[in-house]
matplotlib code that plots the C-alpha trace (Angstrom):
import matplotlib.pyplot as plt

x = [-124.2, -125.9, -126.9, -130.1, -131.8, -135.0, -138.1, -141.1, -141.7, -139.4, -136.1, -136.5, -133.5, -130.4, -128.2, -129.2, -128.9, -125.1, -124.3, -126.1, -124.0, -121.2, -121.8, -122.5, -119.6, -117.3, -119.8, -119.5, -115.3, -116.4, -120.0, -121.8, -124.8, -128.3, -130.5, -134.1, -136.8, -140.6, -143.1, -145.9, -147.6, -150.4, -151.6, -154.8, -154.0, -158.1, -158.0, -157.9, -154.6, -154.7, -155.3, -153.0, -150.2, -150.9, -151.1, -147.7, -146.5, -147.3, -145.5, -142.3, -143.7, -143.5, -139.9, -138.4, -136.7, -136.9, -133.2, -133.1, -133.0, -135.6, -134.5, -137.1, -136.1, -138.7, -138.8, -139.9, -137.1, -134.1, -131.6, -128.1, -124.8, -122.7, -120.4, -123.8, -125.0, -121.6, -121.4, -125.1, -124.9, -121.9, -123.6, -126.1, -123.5, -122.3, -125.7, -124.8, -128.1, -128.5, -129.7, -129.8, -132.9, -133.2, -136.8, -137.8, -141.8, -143.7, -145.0, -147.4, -144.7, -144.7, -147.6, -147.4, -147.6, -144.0, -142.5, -143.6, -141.8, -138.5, -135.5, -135.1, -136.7, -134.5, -134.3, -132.0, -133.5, -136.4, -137.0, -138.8, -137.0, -138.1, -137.5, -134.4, -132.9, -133.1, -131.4, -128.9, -128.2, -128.5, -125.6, -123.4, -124.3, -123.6, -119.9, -119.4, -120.4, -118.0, -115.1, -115.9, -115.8, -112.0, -110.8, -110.1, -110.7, -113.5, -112.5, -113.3, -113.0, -113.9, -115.5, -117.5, -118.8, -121.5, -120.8]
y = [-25.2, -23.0, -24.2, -22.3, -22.0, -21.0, -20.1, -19.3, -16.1, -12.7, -12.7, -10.5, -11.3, -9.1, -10.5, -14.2, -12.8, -11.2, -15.2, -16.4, -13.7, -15.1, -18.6, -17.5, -15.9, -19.1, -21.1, -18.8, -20.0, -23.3, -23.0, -20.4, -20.3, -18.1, -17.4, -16.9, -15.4, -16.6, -14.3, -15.3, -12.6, -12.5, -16.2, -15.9, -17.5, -17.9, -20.6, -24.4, -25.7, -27.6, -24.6, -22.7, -25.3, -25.6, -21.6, -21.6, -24.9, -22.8, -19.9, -22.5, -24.2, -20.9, -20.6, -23.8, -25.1, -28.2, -29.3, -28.5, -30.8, -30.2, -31.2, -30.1, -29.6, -31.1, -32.4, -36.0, -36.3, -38.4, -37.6, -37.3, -37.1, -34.3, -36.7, -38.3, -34.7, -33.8, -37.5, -36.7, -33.7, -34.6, -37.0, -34.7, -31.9, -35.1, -35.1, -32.0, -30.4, -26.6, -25.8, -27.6, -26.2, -26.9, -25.6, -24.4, -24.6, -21.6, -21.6, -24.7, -26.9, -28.0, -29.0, -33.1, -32.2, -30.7, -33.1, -35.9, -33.2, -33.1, -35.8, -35.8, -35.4, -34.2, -33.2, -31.4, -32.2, -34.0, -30.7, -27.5, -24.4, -20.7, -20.3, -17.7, -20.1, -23.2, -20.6, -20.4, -24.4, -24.8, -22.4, -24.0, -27.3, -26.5, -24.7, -27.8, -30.2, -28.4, -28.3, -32.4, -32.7, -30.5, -32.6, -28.4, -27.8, -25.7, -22.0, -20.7, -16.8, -16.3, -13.2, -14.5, -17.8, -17.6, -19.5]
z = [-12.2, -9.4, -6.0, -4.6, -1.6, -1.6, 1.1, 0.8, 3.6, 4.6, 5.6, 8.7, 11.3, 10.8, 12.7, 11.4, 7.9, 8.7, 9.4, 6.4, 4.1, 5.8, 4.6, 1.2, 0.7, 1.9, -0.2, -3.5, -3.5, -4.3, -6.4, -7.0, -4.6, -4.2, -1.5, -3.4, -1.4, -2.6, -2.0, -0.4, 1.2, -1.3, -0.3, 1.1, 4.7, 5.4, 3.0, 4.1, 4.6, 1.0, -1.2, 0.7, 0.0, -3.3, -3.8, -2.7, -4.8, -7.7, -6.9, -6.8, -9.8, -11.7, -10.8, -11.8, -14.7, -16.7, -15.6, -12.4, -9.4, -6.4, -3.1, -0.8, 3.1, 5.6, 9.0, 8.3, 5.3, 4.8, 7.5, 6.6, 8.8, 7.1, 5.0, 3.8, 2.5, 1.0, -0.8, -1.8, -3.3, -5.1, -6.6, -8.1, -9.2, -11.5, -12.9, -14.6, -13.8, -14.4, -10.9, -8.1, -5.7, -2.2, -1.0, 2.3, 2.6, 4.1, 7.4, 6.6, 4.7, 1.4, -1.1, -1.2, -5.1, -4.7, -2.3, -5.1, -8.0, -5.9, -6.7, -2.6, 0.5, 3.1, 6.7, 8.4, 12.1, 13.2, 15.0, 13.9, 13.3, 12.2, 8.6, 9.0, 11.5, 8.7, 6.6, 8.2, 9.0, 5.2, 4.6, 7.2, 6.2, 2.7, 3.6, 5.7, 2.6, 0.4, 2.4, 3.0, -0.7, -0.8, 2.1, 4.0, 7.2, 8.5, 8.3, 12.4, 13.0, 16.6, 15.4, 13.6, 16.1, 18.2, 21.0]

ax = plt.figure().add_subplot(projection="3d")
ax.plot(x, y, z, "-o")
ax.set_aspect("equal")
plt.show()
């Protein structure tokens, strides 16, 4: 079973992206886990919101699988505390699915038609973050989920902390 995280839009942060590869790497020792990058330059932003959205929900259409398991990320989703998530997602890894897809929407959200495809809605905060920066909560809140599930403690490396 793979985990994926994936956004429609450009990476474009470096320094954001050094955490993210960070996270991935802790994250790989326990599943294996993919950041996917949608294209979605050639969307035609003149377009009403609608078509726009639903351009974009067929990009992610065109990517998923029959046994995978949508969770699309946005702002008015289920809240979880971090033992919620970890319970949560170990409760879909039991399902056995091939894939387990966690979507970021471009920089309009996501097409109602895919928020009514995915298993769960989810937010991570009621707040609105840049794409790169949601990244990067994902992957920590992923690490953190994982070493919930292990009963480990959180690996720190002051080197590697921001604050």
């Amino acid at each position: 079973m793979i985990i994926e995280l994936w956004s429609l839009g450009k990476e474009n942060h470096q320094i954001v992206d050094e955490a993210i590869a960070e996270y991935s790497k802790r994250i790989n020792r326990y599943n294996t886990f993919k950041m996917v990058t949608i294209d979605n330059s050639k969307v035609n932003k003149n377009l009403p919101l609608e078509q726009i959205l639903e351009k974009e929900a067929d990009l992610v259409r065109q990517k998923l699988q029959d046994r995978d398991i949508l969770v699309a990320l946005d702002d008015k989703g289920k809240a979880f505390t971090s033992r919620q998530f970890a319970e949560k997602l170990n409760q879909q890894m039991n399902v056995s699915p091939q894939r387990i897809i966690f979507l970021i929407g471009g920089s309009f959200g996501i097409a109602t038609s895919i928020k009514q495809q995915a298993a769960l809605i989810m937010s991570l905060s009621a707040l609105t973050f840049p794409h790169q920066l949601v990244r990067l909560l994902f992957a920590e809140q992923l690490y953190r989920a994982f070493t919930i599930l292990k009963n480990e403690n959180i690996i720190t490396n002051k080197e590697f902390s921001f604050f």
